[in-house]
C-alpha angles and dihedrals in degrees: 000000000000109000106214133200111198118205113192088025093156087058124093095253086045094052089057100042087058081047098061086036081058089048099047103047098154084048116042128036119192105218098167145018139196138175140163106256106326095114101161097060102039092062090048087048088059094045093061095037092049087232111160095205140043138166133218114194099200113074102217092046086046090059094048082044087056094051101045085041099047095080090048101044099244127148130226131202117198139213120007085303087073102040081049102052082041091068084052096049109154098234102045132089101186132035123197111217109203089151114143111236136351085322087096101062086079109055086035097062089040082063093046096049085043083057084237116148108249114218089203115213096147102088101184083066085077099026092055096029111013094126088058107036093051091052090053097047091050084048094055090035093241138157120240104199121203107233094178108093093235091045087049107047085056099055086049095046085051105049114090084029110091087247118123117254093203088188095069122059098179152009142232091279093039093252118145121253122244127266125219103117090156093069080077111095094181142343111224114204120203121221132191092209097226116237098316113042094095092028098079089162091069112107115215106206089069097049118136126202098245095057084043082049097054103088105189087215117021137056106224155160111276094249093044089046092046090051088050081059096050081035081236080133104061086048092057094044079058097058088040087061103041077064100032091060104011097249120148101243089238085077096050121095146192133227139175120232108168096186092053101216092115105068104181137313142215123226104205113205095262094063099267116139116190116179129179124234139189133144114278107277125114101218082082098061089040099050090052087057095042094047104035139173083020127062114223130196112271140192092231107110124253118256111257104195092175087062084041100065112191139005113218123199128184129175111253114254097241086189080063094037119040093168099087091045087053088052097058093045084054093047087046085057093043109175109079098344101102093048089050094050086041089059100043094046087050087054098040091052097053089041091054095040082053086051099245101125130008131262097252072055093063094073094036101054082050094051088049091058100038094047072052102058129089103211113225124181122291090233102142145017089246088057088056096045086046105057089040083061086051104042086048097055099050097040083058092059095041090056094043092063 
């Protein structure tokens, strides 16, 4: 019985976390809950779930929180305090992060001091702080879980093969993991390509946000969608995984995969190439880190390849989509320059889905903040928070015009 706290539980990666929690009653207990403002259904939330405790990181939602919660004896934590002492909830061993942002970094590094086992679905935490991060979970011997589909069928695709999982610092039995991260030869990485990839005749320059906000395959958050449409999210999801496995990015790689079954796959050195598929639906990727080491029975159905028909893969046009090319350029600085792009992408998204820049904006304004910036090394959590702060000023006047 693994008891679960579930930061970020409105959100869509939240909602089927709690549905594989619902599922796997003899498995999985939810012990707290946060979100952002949506009082009324994260009390609801802890009702059916039976969770004592949630957070609510906006004030005005935690008070509305307090009131829905009192005649159910539920408590409620406020502001990003509370958020933050919820991922280090006494009763709980793993905490699912789902939050949006860099908001994230704080309660994550609250599970891992607590030696809880962190399900990661908050990207920007690795790509702003992997160095760090990495280096605390393997100093409180703690797991750090993908919760996205491609990181981890990768992490599934790489375990039983000699190759380090850096993810995972210890087993069941506390034992340490193997190393032999050169037998990799390359990491492939699926994308669905958002709206755009196979539509070359789109003009970008014209794109609205509801056409960037109409993902033909997943249901997300507005910025993540809108970073499936730039393809910003599949770089991310590359520097994720260089920490997340200890793989140099330059052997990292993109595909397209518009019918999303195959969700990423691993070349070994001797010209084996194993992938793992399943149909499109993230309770997969979320029960395997709920549930792991073991595999339990789910209500997810089977993949029939036979009814599927055909896979299709194309390689992702960079002159389209700079994004990728950015992040590399970032990877190559190392230091703060993945912080810095992080911030800027998150300022350009919400400026072009307000209507303030267009979408073709979105890159450039990153690229104008990243050529400003003097990296500096990643060496502590307040340098992280520092240059955000500054990446995030000056892509706000940038955007601004």
């Amino acid at each position: 019985m693994r008891s679960v706290v579930v930061l970020g539980s409105t959100g869509s990666i939240g909602e089927n976390a709690l549905a594989v929690a619902e599922a796997l009653p003899e498995a999985v207990r939810i012990v707290g809950l946060a979100t952002c403002g949506k009082a009324a259904l994260v009390v609801e939330q802890a009702k059916r779930f039976g969770a004592r405790v949630v957070a609510v990181a906006d004030a005005a939602a935690a008070r509305e929180a307090e009131r829905l919660a009192a005649p159910h004896g539920i408590e409620v934590w406020a502001g990003a305090e509370g958020v933050e002492a919820l991922a280090a909830l006494p009763e709980a061993d793993t905490v699912i992060c789902a939050l949006v942002g860099l908001a994230g970094l704080r309660p994550t590094l609250a599970a891992i001091d607590a030696g809880y086992d962190v399900a990661l679905a908050t990207k920007e935490v690795l790509v702003s702080a992997g160095e760090l991060v990495m280096r605390r979970c393997a100093e409180k011997g703690v797991n750090l879980l993908p919760l996205d589909s491609e990181h981890s069928a990768l992490f599934q695709c790489l375990q039983g093969q000699g190759a380090e999982v850096a993810c995972v610092r210890r087993n069941r039995a506390g034992e340490q993991c193997g190393a032999a991260a050169e037998r990799v030869r390359r990491l492939v990485l699926t994308a669905s390509g958002g709206p755009f990839a196979l539509r070359p005749e789109v003009d970008f320059t014209l794109v609205k946000p509801e056409q960037a906000l109409a993902h033909p395959r997943w249901k997300m958050g507005r910025k993540v969608t809108v970073d499936s449409a730039t393809m910003m999210n599949k770089g991310l999801e590359l520097l994720e995984a260089r920490w997340l496995f200890d793989i140099p990015v330059d052997k990292i790689s993109v595909v397209v995969h518009p019918e999303s079954i195959v969700h990423s796959l691993v070349t070994f050195v001797d010209g084996s190439t194993l992938a793992q598929l399943s149909v499109p639906d993230m309770r997969v990727p979320i029960q395997y880190a709920m549930t792991w080491p073991e595999r339990m029975p789910s209500t997810v159905p089977a993949l029939d390849l036979a009814q599927q028909g055909s896979l299709t893969f194309y390689e992702p046009d960079e002159r389209r989509f700079p994004c990728l090319g950015l992040i590399r350029e970032a990877a190559r600085h190392g230091g703060t320059m993945p912080a810095v792009l992080n911030a800027a992408d998150e300022v350009a998204v919400e400026a072009f889905l307000d209507g303030v820049i267009a979408f073709d904006s979105i890159w450039h304004a990153v690229e104008r903040v990243m050529a400003a910036h003097k990296v500096r090394p990643c060496d502590s959590f307040a340098t992280v928070f520092e240059v955000d702060a500054w990446a995030r000023q000056l892509a706000r006047e940038l955007c601004a015009g």
